[in-house]
Backbone of each chain as ProteinMPNN parsed JSONL, in Angstrom:
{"seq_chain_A": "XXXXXXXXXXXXXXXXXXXXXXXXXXXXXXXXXXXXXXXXXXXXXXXXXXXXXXXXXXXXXXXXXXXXXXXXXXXXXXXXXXXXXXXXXXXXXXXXXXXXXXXXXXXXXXXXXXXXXXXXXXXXXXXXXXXXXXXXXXXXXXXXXXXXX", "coords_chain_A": {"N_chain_A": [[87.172, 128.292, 80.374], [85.181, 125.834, 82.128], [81.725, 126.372, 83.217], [81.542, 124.711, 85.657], [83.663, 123.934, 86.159], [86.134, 124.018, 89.006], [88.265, 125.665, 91.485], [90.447, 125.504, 93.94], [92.889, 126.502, 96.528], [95.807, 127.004, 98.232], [96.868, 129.222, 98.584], [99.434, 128.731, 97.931], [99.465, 127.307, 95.566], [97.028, 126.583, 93.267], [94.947, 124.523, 92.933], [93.387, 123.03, 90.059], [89.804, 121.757, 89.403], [88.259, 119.811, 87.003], [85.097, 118.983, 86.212], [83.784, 117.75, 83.904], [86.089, 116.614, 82.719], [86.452, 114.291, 84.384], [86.329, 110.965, 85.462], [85.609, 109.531, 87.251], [88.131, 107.853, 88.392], [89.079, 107.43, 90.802], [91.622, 107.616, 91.876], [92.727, 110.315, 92.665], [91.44, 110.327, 95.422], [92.356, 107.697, 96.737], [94.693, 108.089, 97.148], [95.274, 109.938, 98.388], [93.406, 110.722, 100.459], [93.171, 113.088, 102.851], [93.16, 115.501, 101.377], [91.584, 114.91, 99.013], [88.381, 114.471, 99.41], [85.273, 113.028, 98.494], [83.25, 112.816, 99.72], [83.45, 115.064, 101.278], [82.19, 118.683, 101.269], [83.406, 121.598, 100.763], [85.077, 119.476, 98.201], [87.917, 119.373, 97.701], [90.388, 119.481, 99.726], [92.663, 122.012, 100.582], [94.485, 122.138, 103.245], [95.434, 120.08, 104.194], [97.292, 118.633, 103.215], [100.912, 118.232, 102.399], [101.79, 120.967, 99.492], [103.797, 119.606, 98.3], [102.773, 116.918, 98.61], [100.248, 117.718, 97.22], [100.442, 118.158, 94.806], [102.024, 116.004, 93.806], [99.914, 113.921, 93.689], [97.802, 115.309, 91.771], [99.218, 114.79, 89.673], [99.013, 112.697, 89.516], [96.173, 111.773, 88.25], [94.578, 110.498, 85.801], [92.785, 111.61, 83.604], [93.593, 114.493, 83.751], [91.53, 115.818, 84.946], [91.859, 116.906, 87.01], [93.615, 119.559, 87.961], [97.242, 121.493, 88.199], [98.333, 125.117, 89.289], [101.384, 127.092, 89.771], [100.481, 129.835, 91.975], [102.231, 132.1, 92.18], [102.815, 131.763, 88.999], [100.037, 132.467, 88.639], [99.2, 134.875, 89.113], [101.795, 137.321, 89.011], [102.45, 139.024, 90.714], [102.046, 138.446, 93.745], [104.011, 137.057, 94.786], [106.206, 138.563, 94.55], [108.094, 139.525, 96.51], [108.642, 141.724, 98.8], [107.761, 144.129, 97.951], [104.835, 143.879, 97.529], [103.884, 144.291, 100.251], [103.248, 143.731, 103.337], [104.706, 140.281, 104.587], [105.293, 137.276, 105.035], [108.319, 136.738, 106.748], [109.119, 135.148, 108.584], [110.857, 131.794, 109.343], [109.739, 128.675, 110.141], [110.221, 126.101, 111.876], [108.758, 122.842, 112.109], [108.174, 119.665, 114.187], [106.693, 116.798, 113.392], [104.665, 114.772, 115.291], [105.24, 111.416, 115.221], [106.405, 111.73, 112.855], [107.284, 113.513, 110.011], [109.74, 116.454, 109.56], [108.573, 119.752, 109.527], [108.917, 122.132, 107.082], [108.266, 125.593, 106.515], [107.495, 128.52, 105.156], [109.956, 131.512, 104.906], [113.299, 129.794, 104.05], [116.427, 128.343, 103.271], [117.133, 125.891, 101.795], [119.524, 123.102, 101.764], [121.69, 120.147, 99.959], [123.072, 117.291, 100.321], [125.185, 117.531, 98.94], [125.865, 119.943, 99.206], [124.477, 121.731, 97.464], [121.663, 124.018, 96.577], [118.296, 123.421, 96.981], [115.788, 122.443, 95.272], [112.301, 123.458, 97.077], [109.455, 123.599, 98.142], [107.2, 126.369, 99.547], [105.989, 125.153, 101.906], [107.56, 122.181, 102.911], [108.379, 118.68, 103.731], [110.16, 117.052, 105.735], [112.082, 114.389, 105.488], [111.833, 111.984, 108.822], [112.521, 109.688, 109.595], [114.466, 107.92, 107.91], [113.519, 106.226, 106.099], [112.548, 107.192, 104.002], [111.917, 106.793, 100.388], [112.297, 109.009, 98.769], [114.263, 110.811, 99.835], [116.009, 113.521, 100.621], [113.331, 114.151, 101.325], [109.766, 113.657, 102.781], [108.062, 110.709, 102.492], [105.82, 109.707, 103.46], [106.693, 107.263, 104.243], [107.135, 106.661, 106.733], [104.519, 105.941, 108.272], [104.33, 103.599, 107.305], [107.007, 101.924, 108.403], [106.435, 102.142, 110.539], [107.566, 104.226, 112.637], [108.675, 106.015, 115.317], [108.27, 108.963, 116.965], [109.456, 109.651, 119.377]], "CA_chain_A": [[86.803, 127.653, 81.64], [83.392, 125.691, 82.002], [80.521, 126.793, 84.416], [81.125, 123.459, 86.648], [84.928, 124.257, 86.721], [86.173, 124.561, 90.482], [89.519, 125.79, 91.774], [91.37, 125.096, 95.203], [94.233, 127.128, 96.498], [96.403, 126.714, 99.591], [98.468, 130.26, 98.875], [101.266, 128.63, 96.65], [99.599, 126.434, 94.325], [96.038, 126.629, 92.786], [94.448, 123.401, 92.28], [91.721, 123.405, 89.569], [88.693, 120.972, 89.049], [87.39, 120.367, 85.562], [84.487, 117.929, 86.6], [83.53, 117.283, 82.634], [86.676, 115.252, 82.263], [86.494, 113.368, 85.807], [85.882, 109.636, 84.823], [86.106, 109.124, 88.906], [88.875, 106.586, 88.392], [89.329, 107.391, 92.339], [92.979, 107.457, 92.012], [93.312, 110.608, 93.724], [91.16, 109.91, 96.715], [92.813, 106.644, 97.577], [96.0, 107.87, 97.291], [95.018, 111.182, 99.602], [91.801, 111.103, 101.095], [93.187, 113.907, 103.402], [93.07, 116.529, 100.42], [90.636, 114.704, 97.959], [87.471, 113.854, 100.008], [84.383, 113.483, 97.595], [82.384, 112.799, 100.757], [82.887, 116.544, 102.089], [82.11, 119.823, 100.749], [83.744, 121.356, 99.408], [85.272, 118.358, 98.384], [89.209, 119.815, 98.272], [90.621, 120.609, 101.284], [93.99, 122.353, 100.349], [95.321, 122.178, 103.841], [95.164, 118.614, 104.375], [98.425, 117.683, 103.239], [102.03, 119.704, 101.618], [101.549, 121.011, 98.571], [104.225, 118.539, 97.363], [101.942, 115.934, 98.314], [99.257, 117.403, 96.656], [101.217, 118.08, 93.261], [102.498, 114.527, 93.626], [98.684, 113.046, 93.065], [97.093, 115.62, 90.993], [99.473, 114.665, 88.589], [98.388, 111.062, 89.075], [95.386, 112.166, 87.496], [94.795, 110.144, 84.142], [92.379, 112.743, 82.62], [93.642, 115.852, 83.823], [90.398, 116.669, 85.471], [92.892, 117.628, 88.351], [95.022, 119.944, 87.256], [97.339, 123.119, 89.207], [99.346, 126.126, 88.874], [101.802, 128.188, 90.84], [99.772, 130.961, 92.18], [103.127, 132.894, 91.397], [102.452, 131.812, 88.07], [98.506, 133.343, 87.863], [99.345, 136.399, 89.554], [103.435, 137.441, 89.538], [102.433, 140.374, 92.084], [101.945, 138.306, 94.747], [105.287, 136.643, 95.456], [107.163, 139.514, 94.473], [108.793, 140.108, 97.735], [108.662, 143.123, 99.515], [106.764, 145.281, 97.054], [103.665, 143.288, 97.463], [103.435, 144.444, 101.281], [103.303, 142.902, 104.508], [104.79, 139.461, 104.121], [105.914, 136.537, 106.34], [109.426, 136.308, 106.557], [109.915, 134.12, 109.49], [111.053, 130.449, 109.051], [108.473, 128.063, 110.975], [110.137, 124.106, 111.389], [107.745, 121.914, 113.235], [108.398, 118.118, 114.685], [104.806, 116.115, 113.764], [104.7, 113.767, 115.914], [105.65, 110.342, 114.53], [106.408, 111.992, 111.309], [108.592, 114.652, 109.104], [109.956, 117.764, 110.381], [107.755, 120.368, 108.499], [109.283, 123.756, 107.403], [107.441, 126.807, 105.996], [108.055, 130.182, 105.47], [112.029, 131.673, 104.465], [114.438, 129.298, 104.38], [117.071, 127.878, 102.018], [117.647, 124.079, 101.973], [120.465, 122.778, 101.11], [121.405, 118.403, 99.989], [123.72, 116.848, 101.258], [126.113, 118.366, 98.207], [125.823, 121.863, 99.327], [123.618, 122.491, 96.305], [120.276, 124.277, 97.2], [117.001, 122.193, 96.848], [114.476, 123.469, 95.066], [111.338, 123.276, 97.568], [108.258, 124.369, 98.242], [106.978, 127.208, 100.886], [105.919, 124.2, 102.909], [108.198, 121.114, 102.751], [107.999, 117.866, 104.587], [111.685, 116.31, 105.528], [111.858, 112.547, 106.281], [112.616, 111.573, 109.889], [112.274, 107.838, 109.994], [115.245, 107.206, 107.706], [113.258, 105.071, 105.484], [112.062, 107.454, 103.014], [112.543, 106.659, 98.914], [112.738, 110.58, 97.941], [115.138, 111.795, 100.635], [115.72, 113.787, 102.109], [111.79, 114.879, 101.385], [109.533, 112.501, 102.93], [107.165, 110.029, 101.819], [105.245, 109.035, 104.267], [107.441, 105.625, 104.735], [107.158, 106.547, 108.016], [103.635, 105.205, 108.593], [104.552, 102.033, 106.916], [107.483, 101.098, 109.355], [105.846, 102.418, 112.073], [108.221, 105.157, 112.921], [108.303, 106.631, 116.451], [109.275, 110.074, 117.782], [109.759, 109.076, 120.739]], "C_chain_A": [[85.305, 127.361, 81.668], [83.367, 126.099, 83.151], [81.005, 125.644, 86.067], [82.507, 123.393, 87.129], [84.691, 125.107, 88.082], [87.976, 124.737, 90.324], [89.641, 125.996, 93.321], [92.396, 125.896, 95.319], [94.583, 127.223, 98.363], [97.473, 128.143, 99.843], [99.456, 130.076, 97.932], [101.073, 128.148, 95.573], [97.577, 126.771, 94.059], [95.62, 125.276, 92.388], [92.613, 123.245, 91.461], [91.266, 121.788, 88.901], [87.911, 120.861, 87.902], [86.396, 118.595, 85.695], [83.712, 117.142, 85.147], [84.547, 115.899, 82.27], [86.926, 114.168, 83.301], [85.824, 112.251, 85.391], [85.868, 109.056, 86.159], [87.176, 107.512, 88.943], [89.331, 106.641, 89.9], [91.017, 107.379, 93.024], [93.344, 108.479, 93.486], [93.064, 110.702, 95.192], [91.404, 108.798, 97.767], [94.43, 106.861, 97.666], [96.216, 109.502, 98.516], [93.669, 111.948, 99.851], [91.873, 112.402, 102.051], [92.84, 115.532, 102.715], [91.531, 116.078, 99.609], [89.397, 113.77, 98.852], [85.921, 113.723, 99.404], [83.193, 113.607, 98.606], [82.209, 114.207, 101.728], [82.967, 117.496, 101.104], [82.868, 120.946, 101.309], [85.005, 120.105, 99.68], [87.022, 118.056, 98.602], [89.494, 120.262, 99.013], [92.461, 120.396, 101.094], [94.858, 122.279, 101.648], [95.726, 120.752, 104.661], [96.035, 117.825, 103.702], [99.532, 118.678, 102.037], [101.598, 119.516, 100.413], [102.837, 120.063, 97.58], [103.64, 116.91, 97.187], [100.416, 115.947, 97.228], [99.294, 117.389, 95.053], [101.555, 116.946, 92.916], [101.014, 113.737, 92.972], [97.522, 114.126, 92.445], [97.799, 115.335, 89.798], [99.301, 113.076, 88.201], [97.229, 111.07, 88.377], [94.848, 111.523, 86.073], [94.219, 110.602, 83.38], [92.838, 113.965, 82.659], [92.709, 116.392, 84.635], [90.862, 117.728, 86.79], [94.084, 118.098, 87.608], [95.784, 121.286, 88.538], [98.024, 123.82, 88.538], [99.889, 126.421, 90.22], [101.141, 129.028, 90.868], [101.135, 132.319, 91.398], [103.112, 132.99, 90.057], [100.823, 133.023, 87.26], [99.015, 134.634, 88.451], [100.799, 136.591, 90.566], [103.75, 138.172, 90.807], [103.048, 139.77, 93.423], [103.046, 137.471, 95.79], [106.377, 137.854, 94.998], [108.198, 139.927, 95.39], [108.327, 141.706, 98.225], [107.808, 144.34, 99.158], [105.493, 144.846, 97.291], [103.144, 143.571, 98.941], [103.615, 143.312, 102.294], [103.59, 141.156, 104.26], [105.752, 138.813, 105.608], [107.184, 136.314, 106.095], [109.756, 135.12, 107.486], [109.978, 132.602, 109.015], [110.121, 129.98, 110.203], [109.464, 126.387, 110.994], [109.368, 123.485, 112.624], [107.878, 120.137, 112.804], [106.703, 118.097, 114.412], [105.661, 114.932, 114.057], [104.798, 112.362, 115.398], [105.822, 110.472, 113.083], [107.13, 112.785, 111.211], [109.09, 115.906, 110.413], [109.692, 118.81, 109.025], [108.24, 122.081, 108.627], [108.533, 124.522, 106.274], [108.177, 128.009, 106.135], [109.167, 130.531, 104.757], [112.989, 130.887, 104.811], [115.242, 128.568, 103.01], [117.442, 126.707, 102.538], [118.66, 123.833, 101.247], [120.86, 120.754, 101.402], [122.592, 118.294, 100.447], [125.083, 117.055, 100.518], [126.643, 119.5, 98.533], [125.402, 121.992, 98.766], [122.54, 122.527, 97.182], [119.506, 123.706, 96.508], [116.383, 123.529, 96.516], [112.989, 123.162, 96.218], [110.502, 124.193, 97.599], [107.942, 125.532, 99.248], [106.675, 126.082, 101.807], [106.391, 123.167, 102.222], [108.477, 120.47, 103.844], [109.865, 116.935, 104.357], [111.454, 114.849, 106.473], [112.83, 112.844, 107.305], [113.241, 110.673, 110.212], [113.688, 107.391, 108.926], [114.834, 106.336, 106.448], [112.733, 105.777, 104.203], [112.474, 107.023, 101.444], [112.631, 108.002, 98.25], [113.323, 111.096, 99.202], [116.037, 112.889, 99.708], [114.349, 114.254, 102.344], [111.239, 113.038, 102.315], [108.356, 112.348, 102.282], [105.782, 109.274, 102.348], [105.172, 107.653, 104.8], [106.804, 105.623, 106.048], [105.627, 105.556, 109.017], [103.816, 103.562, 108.972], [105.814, 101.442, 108.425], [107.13, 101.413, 111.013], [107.219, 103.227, 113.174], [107.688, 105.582, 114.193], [109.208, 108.142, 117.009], [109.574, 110.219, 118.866], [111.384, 108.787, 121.627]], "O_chain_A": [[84.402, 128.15, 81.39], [84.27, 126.25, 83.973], [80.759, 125.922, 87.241], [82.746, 122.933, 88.245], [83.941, 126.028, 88.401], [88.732, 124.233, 89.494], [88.813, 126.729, 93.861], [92.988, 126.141, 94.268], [93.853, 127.427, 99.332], [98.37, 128.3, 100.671], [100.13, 130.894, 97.306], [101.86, 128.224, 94.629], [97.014, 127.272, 95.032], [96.073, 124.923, 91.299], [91.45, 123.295, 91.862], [91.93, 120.981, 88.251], [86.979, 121.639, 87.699], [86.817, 117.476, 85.402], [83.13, 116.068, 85.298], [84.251, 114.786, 81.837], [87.61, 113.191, 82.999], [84.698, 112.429, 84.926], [86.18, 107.865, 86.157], [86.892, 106.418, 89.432], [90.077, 105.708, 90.2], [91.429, 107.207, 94.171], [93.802, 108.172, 94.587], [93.899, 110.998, 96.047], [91.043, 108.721, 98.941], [95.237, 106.05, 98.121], [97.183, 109.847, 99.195], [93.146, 113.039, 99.625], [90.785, 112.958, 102.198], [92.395, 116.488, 103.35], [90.541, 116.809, 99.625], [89.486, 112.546, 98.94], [85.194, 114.518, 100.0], [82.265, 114.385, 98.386], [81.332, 114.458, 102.555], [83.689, 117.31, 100.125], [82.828, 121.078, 102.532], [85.621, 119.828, 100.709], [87.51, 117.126, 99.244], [89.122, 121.395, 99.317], [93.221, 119.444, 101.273], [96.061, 122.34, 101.396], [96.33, 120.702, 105.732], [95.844, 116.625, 103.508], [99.173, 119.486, 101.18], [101.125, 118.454, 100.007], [102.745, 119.909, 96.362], [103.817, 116.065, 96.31], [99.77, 115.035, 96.711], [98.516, 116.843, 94.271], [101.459, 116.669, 91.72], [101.046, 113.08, 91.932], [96.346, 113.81, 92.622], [97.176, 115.561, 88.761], [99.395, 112.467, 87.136], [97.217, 110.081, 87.644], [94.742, 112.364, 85.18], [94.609, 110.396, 82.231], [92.593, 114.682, 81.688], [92.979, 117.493, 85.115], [90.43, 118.773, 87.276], [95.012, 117.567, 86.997], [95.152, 121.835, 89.44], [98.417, 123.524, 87.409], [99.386, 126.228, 91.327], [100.868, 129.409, 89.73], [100.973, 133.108, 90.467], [103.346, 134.11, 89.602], [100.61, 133.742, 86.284], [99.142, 135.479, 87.565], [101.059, 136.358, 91.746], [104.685, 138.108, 91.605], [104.021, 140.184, 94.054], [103.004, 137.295, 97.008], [107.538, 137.671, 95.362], [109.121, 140.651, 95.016], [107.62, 142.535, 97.652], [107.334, 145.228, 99.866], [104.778, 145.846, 97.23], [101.99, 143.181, 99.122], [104.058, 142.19, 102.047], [102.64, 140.609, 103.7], [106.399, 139.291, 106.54], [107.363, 135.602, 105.107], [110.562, 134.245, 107.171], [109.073, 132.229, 108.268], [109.769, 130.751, 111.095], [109.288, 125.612, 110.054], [109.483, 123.717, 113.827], [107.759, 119.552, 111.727], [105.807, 118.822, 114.845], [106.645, 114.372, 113.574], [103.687, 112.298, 114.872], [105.508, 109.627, 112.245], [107.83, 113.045, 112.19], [108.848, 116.074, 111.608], [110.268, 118.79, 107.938], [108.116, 122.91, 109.529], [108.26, 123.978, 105.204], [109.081, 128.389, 106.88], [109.419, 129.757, 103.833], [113.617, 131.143, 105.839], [114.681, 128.321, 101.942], [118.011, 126.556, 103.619], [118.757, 124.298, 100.112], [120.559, 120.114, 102.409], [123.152, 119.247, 100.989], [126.111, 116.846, 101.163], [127.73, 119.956, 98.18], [125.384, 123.215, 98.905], [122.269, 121.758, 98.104], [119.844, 123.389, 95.368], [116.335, 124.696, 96.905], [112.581, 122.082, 95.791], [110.636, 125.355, 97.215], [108.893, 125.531, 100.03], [107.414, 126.2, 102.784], [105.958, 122.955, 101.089], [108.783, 121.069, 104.875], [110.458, 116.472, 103.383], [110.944, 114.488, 107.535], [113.91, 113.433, 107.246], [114.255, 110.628, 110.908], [114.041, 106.251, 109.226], [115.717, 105.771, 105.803], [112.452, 105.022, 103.272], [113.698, 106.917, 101.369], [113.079, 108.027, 97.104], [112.656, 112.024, 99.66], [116.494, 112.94, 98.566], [114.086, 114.741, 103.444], [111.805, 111.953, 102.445], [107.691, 113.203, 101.697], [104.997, 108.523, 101.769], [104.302, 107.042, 105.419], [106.049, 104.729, 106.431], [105.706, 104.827, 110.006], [103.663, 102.785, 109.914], [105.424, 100.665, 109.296], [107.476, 101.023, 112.128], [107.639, 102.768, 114.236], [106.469, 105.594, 114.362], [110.39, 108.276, 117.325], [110.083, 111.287, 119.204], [111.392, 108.296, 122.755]]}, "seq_chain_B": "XXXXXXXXXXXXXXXXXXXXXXXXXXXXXXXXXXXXXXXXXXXXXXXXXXXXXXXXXXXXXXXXXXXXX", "coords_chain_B": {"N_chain_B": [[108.369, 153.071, 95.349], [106.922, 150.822, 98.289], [106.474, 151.419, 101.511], [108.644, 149.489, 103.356], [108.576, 146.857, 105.715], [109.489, 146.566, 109.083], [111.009, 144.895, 110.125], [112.822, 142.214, 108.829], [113.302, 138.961, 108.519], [116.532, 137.298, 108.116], [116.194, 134.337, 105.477], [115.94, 131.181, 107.335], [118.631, 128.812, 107.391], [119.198, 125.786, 106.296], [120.14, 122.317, 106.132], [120.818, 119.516, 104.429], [122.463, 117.274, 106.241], [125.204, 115.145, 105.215], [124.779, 111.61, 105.428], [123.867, 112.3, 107.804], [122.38, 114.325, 110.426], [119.527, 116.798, 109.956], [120.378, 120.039, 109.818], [119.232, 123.124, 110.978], [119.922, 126.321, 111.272], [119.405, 129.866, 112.33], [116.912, 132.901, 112.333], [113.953, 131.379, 113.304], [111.071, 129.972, 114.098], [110.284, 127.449, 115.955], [108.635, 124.264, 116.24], [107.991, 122.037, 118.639], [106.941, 118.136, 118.749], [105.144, 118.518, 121.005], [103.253, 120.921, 120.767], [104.692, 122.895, 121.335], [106.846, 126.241, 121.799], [109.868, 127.48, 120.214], [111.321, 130.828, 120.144], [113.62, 132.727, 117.854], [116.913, 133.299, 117.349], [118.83, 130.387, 116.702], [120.556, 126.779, 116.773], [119.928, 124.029, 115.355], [120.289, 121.108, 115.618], [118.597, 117.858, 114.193], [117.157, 114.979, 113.75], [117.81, 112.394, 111.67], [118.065, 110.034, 110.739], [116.123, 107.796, 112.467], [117.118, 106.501, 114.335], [117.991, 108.039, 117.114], [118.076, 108.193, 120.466], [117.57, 110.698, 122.196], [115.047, 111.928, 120.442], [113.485, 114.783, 119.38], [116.438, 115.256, 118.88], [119.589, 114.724, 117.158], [121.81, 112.274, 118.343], [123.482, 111.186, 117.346], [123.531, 108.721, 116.703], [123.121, 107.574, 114.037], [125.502, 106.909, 112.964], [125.898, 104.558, 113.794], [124.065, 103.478, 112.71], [124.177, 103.176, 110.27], [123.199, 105.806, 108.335], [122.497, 106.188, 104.944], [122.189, 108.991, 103.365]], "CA_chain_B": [[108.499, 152.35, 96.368], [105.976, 151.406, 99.168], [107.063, 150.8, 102.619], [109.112, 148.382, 104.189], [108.107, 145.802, 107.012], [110.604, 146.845, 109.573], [111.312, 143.467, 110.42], [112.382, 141.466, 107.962], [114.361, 138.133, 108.638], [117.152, 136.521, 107.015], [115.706, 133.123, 105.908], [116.78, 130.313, 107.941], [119.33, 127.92, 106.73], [118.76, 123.833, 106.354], [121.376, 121.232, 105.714], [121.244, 117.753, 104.685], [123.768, 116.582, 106.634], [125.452, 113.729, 104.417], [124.983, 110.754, 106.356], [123.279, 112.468, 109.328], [121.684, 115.065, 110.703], [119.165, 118.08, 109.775], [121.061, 121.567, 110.446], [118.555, 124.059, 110.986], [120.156, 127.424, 111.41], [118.879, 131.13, 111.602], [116.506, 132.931, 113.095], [113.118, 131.298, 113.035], [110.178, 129.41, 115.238], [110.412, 125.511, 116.272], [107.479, 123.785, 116.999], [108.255, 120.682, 118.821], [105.596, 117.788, 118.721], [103.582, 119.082, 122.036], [103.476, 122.172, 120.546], [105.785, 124.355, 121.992], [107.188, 126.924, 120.616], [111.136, 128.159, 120.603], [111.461, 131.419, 118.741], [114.776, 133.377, 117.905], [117.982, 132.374, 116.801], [119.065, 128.876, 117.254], [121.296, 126.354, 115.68], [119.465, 122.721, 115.605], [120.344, 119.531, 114.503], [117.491, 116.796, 113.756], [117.818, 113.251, 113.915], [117.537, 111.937, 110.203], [118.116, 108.169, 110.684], [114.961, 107.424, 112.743], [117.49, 106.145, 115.81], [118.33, 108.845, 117.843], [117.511, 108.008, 121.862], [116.948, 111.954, 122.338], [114.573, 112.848, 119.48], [114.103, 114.979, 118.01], [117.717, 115.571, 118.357], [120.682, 114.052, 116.92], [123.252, 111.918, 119.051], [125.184, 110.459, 116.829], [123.311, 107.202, 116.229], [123.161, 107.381, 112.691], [126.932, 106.464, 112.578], [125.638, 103.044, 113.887], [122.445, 102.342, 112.213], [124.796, 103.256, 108.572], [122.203, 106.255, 107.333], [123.348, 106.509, 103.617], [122.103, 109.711, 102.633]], "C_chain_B": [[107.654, 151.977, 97.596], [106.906, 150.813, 100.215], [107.819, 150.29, 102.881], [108.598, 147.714, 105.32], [109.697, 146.672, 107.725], [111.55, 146.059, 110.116], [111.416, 142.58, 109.225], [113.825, 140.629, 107.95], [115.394, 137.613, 107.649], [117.058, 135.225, 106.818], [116.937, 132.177, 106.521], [117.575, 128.972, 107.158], [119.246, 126.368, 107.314], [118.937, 123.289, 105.353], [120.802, 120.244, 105.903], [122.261, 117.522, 104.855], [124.373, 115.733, 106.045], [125.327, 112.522, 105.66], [124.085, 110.811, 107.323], [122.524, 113.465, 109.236], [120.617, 116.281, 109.877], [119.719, 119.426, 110.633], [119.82, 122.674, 110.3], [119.24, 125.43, 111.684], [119.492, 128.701, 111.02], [118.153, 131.047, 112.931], [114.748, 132.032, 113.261], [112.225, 130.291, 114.288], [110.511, 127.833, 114.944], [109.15, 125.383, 117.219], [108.043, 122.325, 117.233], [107.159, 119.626, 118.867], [104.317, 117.977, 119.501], [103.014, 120.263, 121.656], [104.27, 123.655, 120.873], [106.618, 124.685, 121.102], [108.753, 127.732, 121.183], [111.253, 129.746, 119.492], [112.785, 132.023, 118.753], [116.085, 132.646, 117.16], [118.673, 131.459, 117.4], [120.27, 127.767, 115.821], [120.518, 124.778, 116.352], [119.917, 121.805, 114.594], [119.49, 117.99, 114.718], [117.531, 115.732, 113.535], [117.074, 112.935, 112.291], [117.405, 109.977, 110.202], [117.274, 107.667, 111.531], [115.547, 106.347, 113.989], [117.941, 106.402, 116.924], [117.542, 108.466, 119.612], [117.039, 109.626, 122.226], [116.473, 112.371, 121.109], [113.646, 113.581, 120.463], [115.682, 114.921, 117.414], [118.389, 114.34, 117.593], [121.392, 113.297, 117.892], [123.513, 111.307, 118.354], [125.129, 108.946, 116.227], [123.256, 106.718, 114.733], [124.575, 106.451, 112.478], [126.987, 104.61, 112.752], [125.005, 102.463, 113.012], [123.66, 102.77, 110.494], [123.627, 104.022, 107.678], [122.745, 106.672, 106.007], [122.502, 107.513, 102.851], [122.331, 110.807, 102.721]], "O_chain_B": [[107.535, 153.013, 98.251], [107.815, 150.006, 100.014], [108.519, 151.025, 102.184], [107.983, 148.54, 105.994], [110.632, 147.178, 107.104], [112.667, 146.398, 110.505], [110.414, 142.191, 108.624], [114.941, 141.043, 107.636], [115.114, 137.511, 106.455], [117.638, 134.543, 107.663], [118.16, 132.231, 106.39], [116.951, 128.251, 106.379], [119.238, 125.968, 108.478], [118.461, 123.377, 104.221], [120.307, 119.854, 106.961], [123.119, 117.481, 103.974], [123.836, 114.795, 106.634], [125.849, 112.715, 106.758], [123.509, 109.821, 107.774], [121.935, 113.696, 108.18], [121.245, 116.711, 108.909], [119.494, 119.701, 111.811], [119.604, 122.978, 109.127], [118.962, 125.506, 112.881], [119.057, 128.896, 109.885], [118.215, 130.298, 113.905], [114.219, 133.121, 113.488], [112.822, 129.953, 115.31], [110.893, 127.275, 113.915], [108.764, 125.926, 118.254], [108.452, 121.58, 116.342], [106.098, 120.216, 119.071], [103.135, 117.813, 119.196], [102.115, 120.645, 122.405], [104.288, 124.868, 120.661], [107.076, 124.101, 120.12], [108.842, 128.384, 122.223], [111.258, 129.68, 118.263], [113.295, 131.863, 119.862], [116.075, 131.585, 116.536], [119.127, 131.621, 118.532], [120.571, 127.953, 114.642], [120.546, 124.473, 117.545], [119.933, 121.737, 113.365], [119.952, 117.127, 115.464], [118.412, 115.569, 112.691], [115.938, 113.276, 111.961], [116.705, 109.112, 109.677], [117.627, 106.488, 111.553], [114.8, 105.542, 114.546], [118.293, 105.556, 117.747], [116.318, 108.567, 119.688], [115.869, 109.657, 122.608], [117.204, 113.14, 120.484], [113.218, 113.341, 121.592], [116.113, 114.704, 116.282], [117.868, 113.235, 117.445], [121.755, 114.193, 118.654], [124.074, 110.357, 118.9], [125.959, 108.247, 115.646], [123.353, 105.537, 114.4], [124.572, 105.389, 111.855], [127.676, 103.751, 112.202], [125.158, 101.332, 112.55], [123.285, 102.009, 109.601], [123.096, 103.495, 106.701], [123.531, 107.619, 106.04], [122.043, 107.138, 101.773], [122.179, 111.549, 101.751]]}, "name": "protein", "num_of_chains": 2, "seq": "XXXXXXXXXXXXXXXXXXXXXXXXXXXXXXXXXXXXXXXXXXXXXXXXXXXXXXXXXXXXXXXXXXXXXXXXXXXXXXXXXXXXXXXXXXXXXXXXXXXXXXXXXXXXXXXXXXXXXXXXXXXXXXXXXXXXXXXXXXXXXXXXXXXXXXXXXXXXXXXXXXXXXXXXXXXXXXXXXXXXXXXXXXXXXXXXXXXXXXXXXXXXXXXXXXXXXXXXXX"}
């Protein structure tokens, strides 16, 4: 790991910064300025959008300079369940307002098979109907101008 | 062995409906878009096809608009 290496972490995923191979092709700040802001310090802000959005455009990446891990991966301890201490079990789903319905926490998803979905601790489910990765969403919803209403 | 939490839920269950709805079952918190908050056990179903007259909920409009997933 160089000196100038940075790392990001939201809890589930670790996102690390290797600013040697950053050629600023700007990919991932135009594709999520909410996470990748070069204009603030620090310049990742892990809670600024699901970690399947932010896995989705660090792997847009064309050097790597953005790279992640599962935190479960760097350190097994800490999803262990129960042994690891005090831990959130409750399920959380929250309506955003002209957008997904956002769940966190314990829960098992299941498609429209009955097979269980693999997802994330936080996962974003399309409302609007219009998504192209349903049942996750994509943020179609912007585009047709979706209303919760 | 250390401890136990003494509380410790059974996660909540969530269905893609084919066609329709989100099933949210179990016990867990609902934040609706003003923020309010329902907590406990609940059985919800979520409007998926983006034409529901009561969202968040479901009524049934999907069956019109033809949501195919």
């Amino acid at each position: 790991m160089d000196k100038t290496d940075r790392k990001y972490t939201n809890g589930e995923i670790t996102v690390f910064w290797h600013p040697k191979k950053c050629i600023h092709a700007t990919t991932c700040y135009r594709e999520l300025i909410e996470v990748f802001n070069p204009r603030k310090r620090p310049w990742v802000n892990m809670n600024g959008a699901s970690t399947e959005e932010i896995i989705r455009v660090v792997k847009l990446c064309p050097t790597q300079a953005l790279a992640f891990k599962y935190n479960k991966d760097i350190d097994g301890d800490k999803q262990a369940g129960i042994n690891s201490g005090p831990k959130e079990t409750d399920a959380e789903a929250r309506i955003m307002e002209d957008g997904p319905l956002v769940l966190k926490g314990s829960f098992i998803l299941y498609d429209i098979d009955g097979k269980e979905l693999k997802h994330y601790k936080m996962t974003s489910l399309c409302r609007c109907g219009a998504s192209n990765t349903l049942p996750f969403c994509d943020g179609t919803h912007r585009k047709i101008g979706y209303t919760g209403k | 062995m250390q401890e136990k939490e003494t509380t410790v839920h059974q996660p909540a269950e969530v269905r893609i409906l084919k066609d329709g709805p989100i099933m949210i079952k179990g016990t867990f918190a609902f934040k609706d878009s003003s923020g309010k908050i329902t907590k406990g056990e609940q059985e919800l179903y979520i409007c998926r096809c983006g034409g529901s007259s009561t969202k968040p909920w479901c009524d049934n409009t999907h069956k019109k608009i033809g949501l195919a997933y």
